[in-house]
N, CA, C and O atoms as a printed pandas DataFrame, in Angstrom:
     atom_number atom_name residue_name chain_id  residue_number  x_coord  y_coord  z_coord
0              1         N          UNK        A               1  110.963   97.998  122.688
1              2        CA          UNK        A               1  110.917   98.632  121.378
2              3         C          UNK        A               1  109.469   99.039  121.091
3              4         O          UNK        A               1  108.537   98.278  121.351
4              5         N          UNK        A               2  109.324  100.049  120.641
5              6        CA          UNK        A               2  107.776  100.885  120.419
6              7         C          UNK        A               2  107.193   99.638  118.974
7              8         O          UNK        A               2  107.894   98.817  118.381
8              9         N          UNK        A               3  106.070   99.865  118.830
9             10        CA          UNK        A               3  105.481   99.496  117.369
10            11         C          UNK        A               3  106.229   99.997  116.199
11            12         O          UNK        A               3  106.807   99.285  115.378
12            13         N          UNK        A               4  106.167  101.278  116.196
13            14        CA          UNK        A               4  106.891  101.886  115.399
14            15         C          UNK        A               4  108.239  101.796  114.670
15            16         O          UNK        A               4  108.717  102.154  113.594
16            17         N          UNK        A               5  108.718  100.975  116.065
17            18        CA          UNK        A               5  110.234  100.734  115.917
18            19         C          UNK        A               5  110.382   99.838  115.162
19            20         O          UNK        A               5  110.939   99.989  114.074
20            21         N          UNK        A               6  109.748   98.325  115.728
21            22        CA          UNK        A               6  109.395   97.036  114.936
22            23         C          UNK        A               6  109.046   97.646  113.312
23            24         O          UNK        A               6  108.693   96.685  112.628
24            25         N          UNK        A               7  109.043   98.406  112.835
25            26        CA          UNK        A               7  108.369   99.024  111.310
26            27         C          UNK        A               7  109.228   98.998  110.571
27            28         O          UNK        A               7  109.502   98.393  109.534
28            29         N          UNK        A               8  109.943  100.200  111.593
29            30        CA          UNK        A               8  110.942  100.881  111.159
30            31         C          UNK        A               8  112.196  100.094  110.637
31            32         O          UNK        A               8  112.822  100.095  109.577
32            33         N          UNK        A               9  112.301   99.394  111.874
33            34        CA          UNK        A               9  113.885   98.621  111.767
34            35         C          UNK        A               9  113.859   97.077  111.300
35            36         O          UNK        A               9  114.680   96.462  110.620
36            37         N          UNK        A              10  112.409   96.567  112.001
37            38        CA          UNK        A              10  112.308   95.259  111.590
38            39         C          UNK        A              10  111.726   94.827  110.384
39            40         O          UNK        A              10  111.644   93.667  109.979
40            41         N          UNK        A              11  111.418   95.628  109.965
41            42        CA          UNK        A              11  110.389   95.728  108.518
42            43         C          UNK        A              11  111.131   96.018  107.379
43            44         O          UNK        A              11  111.743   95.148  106.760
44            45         N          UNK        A              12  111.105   97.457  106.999
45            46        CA          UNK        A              12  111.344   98.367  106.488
46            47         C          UNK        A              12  112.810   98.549  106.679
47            48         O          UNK        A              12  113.052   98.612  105.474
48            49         N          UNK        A              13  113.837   98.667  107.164
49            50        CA          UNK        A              13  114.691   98.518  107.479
50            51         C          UNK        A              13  115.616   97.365  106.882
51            52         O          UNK        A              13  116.816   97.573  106.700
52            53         N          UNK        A              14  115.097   96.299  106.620
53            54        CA          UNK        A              14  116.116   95.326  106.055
54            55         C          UNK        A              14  115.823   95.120  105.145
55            56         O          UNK        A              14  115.827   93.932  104.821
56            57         N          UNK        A              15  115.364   96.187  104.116
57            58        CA          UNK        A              15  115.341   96.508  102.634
58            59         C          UNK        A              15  114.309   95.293  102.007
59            60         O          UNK        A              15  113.782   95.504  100.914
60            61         N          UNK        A              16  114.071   94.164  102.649
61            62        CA          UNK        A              16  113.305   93.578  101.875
62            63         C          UNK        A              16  111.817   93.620  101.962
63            64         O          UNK        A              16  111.185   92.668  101.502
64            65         N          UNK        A              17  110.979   94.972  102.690
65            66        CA          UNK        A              17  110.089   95.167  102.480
66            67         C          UNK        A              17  109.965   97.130  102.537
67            68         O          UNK        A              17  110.522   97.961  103.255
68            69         N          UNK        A              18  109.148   97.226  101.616
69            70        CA          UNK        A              18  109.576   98.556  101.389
70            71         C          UNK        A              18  107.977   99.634  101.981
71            72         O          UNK        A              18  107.941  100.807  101.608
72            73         N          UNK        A              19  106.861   99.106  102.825
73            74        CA          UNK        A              19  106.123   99.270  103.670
74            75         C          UNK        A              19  105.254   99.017  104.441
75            76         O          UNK        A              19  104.280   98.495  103.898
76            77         N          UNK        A              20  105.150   99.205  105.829
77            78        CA          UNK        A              20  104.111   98.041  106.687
78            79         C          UNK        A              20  103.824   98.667  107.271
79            80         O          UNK        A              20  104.297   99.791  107.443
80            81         N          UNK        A              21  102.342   97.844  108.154
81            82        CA          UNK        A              21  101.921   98.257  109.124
82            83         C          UNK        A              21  101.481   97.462  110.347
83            84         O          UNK        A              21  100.896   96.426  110.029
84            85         N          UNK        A              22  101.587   97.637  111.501
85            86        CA          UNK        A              22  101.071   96.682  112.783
86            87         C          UNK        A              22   99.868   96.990  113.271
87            88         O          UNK        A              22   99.699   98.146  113.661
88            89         N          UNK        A              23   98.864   96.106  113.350
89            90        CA          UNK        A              23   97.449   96.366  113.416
90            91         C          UNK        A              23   96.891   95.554  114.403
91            92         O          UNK        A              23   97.497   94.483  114.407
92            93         N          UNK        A              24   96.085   95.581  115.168
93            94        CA          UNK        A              24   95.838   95.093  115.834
94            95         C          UNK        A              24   94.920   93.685  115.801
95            96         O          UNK        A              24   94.067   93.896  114.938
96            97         N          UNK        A              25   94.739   92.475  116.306
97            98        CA          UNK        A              25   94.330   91.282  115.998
98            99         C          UNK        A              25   92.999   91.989  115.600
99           100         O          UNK        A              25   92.753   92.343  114.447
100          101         N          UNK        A              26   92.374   92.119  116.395
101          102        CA          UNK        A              26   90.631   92.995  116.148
102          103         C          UNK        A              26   90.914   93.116  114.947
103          104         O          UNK        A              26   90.723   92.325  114.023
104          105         N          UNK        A              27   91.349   94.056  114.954
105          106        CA          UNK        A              27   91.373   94.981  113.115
106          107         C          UNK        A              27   90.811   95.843  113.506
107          108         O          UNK        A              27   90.162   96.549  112.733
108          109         N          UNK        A              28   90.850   96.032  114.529
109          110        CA          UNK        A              28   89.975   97.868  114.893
110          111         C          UNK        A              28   90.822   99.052  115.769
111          112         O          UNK        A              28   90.337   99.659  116.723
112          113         N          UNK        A              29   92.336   99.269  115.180
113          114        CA          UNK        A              29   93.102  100.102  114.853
114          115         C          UNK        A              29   94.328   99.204  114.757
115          116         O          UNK        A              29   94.549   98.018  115.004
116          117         N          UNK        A              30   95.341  100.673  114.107
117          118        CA          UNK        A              30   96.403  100.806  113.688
118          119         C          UNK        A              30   97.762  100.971  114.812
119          120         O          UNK        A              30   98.018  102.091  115.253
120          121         N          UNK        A              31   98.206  100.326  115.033
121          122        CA          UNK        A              31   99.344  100.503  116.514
122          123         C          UNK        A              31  100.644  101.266  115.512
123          124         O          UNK        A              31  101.048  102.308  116.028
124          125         N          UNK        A              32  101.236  100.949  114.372
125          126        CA          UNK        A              32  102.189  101.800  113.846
126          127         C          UNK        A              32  102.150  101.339  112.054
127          128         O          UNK        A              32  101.755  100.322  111.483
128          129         N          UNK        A              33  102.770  102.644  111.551
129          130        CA          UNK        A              33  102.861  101.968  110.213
130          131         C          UNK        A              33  103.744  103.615  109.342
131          132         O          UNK        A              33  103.976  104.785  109.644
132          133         N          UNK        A              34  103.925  102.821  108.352
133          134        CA          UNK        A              34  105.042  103.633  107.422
134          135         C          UNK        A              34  103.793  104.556  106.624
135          136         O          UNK        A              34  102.617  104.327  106.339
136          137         N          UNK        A              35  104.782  105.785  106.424
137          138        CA          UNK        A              35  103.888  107.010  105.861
138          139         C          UNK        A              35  102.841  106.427  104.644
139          140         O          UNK        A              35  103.138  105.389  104.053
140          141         N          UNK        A              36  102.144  106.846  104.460
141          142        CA          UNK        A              36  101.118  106.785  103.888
142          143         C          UNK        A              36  100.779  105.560  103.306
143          144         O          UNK        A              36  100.231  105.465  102.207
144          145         N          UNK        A              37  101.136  104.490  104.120
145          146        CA          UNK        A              37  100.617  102.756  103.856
146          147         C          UNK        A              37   99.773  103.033  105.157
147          148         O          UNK        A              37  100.218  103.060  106.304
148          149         N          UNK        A              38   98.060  103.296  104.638
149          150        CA          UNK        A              38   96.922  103.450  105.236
150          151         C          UNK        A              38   96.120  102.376  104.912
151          152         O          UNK        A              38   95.899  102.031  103.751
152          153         N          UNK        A              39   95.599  101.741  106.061
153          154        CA          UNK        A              39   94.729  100.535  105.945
154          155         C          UNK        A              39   92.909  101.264  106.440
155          156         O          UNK        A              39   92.661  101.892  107.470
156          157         N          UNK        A              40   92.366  101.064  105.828
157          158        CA          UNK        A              40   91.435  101.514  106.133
158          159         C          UNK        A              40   90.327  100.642  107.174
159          160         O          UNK        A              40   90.315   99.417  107.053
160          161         N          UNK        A              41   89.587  101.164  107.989
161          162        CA          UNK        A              41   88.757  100.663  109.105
162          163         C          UNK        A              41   88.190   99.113  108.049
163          164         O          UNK        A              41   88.505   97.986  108.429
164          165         N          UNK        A              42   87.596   99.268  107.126
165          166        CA          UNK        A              42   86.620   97.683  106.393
166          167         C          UNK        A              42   87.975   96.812  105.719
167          168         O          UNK        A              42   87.805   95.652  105.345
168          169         N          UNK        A              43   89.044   97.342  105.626
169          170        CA          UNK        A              43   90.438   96.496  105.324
170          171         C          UNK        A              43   90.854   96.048  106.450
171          172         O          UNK        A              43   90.987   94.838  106.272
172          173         N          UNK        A              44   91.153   96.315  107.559
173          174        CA          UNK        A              44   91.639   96.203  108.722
174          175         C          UNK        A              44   90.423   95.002  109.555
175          176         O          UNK        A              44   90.888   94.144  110.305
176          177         N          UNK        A              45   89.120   95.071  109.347
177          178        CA          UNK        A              45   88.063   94.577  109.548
178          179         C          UNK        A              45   88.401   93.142  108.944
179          180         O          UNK        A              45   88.681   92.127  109.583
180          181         N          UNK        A              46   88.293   93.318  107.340
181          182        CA          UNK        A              46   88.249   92.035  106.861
182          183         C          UNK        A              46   89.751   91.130  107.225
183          184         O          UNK        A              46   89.690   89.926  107.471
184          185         N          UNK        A              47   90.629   91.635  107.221
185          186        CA          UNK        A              47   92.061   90.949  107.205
186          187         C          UNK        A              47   91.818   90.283  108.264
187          188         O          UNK        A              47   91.950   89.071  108.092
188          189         N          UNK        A              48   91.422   90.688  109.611
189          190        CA          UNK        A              48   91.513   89.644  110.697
190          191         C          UNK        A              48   90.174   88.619  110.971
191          192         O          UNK        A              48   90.132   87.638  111.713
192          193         N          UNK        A              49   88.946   89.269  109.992
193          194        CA          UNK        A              49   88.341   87.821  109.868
194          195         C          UNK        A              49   88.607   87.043  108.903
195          196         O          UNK        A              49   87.995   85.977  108.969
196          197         N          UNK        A              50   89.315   87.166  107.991
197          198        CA          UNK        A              50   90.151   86.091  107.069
198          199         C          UNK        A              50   90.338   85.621  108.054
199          200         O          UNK        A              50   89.474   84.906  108.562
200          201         N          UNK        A              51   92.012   85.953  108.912
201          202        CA          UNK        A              51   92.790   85.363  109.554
202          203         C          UNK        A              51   92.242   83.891  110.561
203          204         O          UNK        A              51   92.647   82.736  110.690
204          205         N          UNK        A              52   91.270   84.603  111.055
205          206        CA          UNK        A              52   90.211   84.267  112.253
206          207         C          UNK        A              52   89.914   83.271  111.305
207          208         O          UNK        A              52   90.849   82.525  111.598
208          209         N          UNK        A              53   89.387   82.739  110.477
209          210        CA          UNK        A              53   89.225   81.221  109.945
210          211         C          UNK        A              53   90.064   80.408  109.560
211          212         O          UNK        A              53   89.748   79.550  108.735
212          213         N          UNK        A              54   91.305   80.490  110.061
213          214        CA          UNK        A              54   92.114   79.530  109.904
214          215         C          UNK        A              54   92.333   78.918  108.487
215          216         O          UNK        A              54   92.858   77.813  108.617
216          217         N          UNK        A              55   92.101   79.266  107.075
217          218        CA          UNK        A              55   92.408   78.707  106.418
218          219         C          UNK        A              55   91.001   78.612  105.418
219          220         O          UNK        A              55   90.760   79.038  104.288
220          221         N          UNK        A              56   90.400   78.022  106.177
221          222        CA          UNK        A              56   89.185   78.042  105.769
222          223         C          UNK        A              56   87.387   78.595  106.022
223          224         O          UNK        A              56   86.931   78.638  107.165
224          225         N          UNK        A              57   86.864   78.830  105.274
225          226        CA          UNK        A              57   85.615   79.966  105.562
226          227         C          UNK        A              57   85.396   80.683  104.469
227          228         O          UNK        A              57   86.249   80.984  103.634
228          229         N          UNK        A              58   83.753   81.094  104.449
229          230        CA          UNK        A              58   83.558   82.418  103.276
230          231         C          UNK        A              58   84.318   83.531  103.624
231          232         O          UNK        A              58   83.906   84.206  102.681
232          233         N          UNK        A              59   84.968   84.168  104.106
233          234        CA          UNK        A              59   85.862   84.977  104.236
234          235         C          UNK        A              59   87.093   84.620  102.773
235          236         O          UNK        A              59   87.432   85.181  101.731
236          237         N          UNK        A              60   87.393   83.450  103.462
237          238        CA          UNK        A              60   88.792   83.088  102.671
238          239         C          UNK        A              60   88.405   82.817  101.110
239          240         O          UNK        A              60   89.082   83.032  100.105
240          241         N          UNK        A              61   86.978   82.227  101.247
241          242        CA          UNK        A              61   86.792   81.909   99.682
242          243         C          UNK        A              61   86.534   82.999   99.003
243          244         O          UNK        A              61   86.439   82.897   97.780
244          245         N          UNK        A              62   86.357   84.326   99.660
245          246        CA          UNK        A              62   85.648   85.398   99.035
246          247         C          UNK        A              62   86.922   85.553   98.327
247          248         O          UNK        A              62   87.040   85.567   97.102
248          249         N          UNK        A              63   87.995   85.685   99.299
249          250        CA          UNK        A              63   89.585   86.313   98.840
250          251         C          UNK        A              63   89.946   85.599   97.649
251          252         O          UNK        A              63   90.078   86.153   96.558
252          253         N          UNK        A              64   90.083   84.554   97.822
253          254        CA          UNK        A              64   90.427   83.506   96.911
254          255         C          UNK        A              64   89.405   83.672   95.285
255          256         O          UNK        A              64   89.815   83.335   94.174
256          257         N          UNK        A              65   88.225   84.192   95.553
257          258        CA          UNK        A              65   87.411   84.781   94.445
258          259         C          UNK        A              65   87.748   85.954   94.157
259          260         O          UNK        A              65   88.018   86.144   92.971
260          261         N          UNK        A              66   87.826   86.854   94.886
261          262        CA          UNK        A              66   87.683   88.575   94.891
262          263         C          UNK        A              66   88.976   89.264   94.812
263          264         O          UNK        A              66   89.214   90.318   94.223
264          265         N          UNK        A              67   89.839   88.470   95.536
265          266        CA          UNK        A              67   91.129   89.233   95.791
266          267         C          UNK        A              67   90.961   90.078   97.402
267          268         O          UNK        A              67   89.834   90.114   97.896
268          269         N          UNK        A              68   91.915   90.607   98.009
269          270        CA          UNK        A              68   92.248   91.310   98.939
270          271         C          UNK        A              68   92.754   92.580   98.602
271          272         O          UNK        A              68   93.710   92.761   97.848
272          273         N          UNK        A              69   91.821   93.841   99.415
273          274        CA          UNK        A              69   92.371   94.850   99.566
274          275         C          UNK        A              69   92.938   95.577  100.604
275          276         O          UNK        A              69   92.335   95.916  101.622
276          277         N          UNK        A              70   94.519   95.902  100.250
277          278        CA          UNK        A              70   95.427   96.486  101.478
278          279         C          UNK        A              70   95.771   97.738  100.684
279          280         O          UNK        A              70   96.130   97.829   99.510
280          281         N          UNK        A              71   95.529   98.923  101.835
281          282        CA          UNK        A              71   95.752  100.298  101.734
282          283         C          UNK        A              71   95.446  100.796   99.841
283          284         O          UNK        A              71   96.069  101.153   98.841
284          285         N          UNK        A              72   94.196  100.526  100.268
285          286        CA          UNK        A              72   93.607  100.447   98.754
286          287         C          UNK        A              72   93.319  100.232   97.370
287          288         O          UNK        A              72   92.552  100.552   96.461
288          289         N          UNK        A              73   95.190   98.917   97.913
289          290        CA          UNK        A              73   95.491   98.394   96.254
290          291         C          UNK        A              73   94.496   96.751   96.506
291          292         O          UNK        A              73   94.257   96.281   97.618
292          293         N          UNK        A              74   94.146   96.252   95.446
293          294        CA          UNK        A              74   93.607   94.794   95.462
294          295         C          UNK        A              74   95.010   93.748   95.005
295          296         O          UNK        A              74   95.860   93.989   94.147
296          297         N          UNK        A              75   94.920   92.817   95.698
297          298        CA          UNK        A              75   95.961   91.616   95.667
298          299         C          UNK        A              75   95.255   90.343   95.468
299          300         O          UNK        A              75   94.268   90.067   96.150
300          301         N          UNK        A              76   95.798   89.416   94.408
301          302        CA          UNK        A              76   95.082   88.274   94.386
302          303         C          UNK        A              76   95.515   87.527   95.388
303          304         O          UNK        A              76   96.653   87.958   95.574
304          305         N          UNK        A              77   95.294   86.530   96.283
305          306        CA          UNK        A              77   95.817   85.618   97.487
306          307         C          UNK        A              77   96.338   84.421   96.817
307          308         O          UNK        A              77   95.604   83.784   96.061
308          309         N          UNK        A              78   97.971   83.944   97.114
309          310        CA          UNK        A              78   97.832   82.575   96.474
310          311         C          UNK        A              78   98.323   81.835   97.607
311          312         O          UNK        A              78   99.047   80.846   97.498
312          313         N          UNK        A              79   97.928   82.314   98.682
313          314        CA          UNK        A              79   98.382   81.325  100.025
314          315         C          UNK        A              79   97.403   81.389  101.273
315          316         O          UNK        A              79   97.649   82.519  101.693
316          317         N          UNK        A              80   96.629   80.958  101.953
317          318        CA          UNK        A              80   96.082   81.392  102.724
318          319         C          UNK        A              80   96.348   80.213  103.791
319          320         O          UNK        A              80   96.036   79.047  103.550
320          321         N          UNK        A              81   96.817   80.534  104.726
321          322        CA          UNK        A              81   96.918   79.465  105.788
322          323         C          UNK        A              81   97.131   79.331  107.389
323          324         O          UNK        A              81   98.129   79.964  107.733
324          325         N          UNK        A              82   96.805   79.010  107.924
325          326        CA          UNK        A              82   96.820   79.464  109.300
326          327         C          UNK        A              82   97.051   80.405  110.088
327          328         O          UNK        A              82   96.178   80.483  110.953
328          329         N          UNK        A              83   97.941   81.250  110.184
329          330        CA          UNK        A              83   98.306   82.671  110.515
330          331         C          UNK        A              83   99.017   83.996  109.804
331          332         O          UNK        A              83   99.512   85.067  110.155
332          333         N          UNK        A              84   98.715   83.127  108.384
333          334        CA          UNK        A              84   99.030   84.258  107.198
334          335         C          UNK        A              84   98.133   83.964  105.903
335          336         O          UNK        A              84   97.406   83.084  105.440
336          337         N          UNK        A              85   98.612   85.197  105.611
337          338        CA          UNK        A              85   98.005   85.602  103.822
338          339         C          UNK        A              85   99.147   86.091  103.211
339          340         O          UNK        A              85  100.175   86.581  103.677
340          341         N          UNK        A              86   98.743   85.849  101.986
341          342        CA          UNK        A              86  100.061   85.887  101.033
342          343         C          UNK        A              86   99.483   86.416   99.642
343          344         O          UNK        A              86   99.173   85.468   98.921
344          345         N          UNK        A              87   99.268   87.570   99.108
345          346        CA          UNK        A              87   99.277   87.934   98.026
346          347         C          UNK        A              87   99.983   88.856   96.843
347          348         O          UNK        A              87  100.731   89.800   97.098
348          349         N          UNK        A              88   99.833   88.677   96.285
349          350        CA          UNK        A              88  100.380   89.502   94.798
350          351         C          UNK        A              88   99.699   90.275   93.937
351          352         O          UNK        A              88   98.531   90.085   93.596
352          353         N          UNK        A              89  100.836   91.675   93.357
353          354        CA          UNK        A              89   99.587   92.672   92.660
354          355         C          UNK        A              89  101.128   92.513   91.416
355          356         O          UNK        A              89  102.080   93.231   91.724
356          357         N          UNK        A              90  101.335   91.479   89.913
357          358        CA          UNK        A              90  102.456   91.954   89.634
358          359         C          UNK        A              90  103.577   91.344   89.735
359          360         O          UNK        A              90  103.785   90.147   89.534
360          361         N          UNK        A              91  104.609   92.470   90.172
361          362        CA          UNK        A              91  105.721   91.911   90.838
362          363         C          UNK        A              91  105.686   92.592   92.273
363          364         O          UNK        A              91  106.850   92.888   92.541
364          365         N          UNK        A              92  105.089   92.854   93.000
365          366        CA          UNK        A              92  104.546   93.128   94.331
366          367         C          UNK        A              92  103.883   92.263   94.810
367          368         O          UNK        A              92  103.312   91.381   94.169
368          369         N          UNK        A              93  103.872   92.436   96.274
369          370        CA          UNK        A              93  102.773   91.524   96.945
370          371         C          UNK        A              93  102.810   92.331   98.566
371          372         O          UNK        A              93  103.483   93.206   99.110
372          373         N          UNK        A              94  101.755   91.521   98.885
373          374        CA          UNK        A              94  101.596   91.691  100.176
374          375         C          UNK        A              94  102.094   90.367  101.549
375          376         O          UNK        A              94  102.350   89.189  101.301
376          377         N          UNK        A              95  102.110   90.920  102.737
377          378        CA          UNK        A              95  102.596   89.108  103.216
378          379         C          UNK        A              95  101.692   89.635  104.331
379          380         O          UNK        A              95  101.742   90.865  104.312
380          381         N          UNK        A              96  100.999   89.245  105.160
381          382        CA          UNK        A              96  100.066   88.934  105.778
382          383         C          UNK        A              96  100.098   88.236  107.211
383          384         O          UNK        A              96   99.567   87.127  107.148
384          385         N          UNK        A              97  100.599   88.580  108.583
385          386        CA          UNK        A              97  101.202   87.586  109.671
386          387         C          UNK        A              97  100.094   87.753  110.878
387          388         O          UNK        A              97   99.739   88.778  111.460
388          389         N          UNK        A              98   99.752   86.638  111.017
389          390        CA          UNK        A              98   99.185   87.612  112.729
390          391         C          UNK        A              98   99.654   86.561  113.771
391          392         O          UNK        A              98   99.944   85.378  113.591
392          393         N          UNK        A              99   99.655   87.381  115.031
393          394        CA          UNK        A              99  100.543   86.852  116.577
394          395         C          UNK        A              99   99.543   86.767  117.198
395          396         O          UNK        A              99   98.412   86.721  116.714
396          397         N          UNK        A             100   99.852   86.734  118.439
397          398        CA          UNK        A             100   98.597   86.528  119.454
398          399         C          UNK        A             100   98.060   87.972  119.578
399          400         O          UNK        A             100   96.839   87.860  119.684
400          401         N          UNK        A             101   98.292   88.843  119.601
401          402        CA          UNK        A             101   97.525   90.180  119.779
402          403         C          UNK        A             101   98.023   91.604  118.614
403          404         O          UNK        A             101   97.568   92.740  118.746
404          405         N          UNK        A             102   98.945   91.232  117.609
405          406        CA          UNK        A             102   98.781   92.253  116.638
406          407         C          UNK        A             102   98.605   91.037  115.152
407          408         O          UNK        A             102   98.499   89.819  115.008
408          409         N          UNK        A             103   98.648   92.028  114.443
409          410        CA          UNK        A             103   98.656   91.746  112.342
410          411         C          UNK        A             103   99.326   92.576  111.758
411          412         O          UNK        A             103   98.999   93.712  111.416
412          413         N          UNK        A             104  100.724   91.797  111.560
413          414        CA          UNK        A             104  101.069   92.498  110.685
414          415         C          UNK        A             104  101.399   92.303  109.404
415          416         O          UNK        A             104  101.914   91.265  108.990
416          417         N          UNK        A             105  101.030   93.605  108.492
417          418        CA          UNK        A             105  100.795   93.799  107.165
418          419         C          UNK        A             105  101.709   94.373  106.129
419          420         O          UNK        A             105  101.286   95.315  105.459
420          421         N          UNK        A             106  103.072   93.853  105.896
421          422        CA          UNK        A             106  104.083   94.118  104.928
422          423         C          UNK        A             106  103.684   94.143  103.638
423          424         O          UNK        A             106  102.880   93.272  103.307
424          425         N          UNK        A             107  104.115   95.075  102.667
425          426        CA          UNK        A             107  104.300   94.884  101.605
426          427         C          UNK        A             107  105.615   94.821  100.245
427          428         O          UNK        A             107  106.198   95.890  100.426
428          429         N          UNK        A             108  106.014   94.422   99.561
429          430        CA          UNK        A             108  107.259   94.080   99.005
430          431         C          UNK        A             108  107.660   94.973   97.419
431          432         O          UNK        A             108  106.616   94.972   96.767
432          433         N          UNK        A             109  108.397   95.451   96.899
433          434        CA          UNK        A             109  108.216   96.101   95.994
434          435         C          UNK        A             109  108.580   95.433   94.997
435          436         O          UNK        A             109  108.563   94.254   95.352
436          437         N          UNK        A             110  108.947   95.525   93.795
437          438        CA          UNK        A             110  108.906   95.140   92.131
438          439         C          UNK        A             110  110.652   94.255   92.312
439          440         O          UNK        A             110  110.833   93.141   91.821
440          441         N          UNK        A             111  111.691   94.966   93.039
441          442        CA          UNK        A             111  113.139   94.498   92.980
442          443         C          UNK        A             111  113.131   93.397   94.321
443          444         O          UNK        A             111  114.098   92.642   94.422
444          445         N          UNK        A             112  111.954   93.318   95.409
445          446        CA          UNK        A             112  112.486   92.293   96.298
446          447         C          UNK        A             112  111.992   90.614   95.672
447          448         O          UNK        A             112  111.243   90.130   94.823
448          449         N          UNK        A             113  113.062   90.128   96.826
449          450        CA          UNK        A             113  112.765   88.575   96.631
450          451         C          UNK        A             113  111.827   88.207   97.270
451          452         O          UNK        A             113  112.079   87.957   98.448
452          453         N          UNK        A             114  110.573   88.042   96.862
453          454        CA          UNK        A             114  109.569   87.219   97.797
454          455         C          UNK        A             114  110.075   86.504   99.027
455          456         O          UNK        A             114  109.929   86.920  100.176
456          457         N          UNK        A             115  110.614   85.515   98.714
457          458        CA          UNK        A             115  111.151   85.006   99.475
458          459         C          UNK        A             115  111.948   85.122  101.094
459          460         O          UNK        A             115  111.810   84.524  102.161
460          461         N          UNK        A             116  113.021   86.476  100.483
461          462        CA          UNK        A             116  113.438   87.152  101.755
462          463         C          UNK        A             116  112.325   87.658  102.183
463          464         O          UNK        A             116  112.210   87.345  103.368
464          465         N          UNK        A             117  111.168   88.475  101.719
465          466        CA          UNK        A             117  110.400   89.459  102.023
466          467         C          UNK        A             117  109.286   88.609  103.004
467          468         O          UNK        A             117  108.469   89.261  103.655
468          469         N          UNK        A             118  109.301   87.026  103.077
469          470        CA          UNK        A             118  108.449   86.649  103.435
470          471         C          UNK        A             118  108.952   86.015  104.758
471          472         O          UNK        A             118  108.229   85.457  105.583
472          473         N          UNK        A             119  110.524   86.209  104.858
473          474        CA          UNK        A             119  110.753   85.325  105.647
474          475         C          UNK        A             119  111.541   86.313  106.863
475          476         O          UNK        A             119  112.119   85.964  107.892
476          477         N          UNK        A             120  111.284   87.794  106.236
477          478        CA          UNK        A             120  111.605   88.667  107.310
478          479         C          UNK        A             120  110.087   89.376  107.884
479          480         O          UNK        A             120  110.236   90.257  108.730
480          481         N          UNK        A             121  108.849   89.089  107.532
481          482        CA          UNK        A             121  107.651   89.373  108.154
482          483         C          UNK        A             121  107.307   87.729  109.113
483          484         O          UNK        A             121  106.426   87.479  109.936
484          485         N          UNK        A             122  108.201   87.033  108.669
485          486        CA          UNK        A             122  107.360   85.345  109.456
486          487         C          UNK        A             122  108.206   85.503  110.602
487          488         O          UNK        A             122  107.721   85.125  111.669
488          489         N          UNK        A             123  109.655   86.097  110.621
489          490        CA          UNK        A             123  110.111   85.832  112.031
490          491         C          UNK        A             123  110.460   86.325  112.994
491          492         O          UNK        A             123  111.116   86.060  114.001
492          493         N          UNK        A             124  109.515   87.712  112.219
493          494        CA          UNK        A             124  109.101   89.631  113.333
494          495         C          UNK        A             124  107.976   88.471  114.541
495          496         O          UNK        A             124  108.115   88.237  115.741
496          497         N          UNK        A             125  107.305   88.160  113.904
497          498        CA          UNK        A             125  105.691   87.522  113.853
498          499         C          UNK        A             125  106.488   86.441  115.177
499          500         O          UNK        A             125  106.221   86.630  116.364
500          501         N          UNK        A             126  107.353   85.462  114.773
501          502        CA          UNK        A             126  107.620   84.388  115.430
502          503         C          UNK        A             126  108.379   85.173  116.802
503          504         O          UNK        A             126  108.248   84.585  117.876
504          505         N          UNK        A             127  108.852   85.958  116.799
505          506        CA          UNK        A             127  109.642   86.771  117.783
506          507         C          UNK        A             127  108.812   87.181  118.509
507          508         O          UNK        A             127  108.671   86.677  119.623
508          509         N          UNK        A             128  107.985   88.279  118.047
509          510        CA          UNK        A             128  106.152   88.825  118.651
510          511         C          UNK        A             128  105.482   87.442  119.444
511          512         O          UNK        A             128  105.043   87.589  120.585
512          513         N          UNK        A             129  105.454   86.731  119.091
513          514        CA          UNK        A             129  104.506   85.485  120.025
514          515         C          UNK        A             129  105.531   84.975  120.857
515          516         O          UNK        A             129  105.068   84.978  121.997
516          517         N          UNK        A             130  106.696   84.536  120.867
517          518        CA          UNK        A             130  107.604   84.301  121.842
518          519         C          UNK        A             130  107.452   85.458  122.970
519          520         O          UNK        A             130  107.573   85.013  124.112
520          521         N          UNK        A             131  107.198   86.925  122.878
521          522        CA          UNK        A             131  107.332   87.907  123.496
522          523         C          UNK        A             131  106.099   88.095  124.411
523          524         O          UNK        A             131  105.885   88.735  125.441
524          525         N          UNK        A             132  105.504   87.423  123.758
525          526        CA          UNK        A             132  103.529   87.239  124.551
526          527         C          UNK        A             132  102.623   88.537  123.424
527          528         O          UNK        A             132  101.635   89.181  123.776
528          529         N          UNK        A             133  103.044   88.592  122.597
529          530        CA          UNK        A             133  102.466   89.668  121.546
530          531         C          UNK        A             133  101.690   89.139  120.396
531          532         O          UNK        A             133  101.223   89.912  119.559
């Protein structure tokens, strides 16, 4: 299955996230993503040195101060933990996953359940590392 596909069908597709993107662990490009959910080069940068501290680090405390910005909206973080981020703009949020060699970056709209929305980006993610990804 292409990147794209994983977006398309595994994402986006089961209605409980309404756009994403797959990025690479680096953060120094974009492997696929839904129309105009654009992560920019210093977003893509920071997300995987969050990630990269495991939980903890000025990275994470910045977030935890500053908030996180994805495809140019800011999200406050109320989860940060080992191979995810978890924030909210609202009744939106973002969910935050990374595997051994991509990140991927869902976001949820105003009618989904967090919940589903979080638990169909955790087990793209858990599938991706079983796969060597």
């Amino acid at each position: 299955m292409s990147w794209q596909a994983y977006v398309d069908s595994s994402l986006v597709g089961t209605g409980h996230i309404d756009k994403a993107a797959i990025i690479s662990a680096a953060g120094d490009s974009t492997w696929a993503a839904t129309p105009g959910f654009t992560l920019s080069a210093d977003e893509m940068k920071f997300i995987s040195a969050v990630l990269a501290e495991n939980g903890k680090g000025p990275n994470v405390d910045k977030v935890f101060g500053e908030g996180l910005h994805v495809a140019g909206q800011r999200y406050v973080a109320f989860n940060i933990e080992g191979r995810h981020v978890y924030g909210r703009q609202g009744k939106t949020g973002v969910i935050i996953v990374k595997t051994t060699q991509a990140i991927l970056v869902a976001h949820y709209g105003e009618n989904a359940v967090t919940g589903n929305s979080t638990q169909t980006v955790e087990a793209l993610a858990d599938y991706l590392i079983k796969a060597g990804y």
